[in-house]
N, C-alpha and C positions, 0 to 999 in steps of 0.2 A: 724474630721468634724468641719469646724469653722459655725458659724452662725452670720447672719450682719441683722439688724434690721431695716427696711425704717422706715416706718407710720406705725401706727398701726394697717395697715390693708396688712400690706405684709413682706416676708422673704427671704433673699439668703441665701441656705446655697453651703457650698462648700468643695468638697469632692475630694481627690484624691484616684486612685487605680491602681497602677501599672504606664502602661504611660497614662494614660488619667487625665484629668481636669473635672470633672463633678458639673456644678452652675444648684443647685433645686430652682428656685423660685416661692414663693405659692402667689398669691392674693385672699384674703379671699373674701375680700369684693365683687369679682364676682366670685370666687371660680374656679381660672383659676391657673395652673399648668405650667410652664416653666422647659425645661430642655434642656444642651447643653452641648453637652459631645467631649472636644476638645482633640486628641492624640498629646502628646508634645513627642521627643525628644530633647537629648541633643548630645551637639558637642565639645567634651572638647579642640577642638584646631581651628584654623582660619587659612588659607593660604591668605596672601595676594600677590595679582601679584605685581611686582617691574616694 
């Protein structure tokens, strides 16, 4: 889990687990909770049309 620091009245942290992307962001100062949990795949090759 990393953690990224705005003002001093808010936090992102950010977490992976598995294929998802999950950014926790807290604002204190209204005591508001964000959360956005994105599913990533990977595509280890490209076809490009000719």
């Amino acid at each position: 889990m990393k953690c990224f620091m705005g003002d001093a009245h808010s936090v992102l942290r950010v977490l992976l687990s598995g294929d998802y992307l999950i950014l926790h962001g807290e604002e204190n100062k209204s005591s508001t909770v964000y959360l956005l949990s994105i599913r990533h795949h990977r595509q280890p090759t490209f076809k490009f049309a000719r």
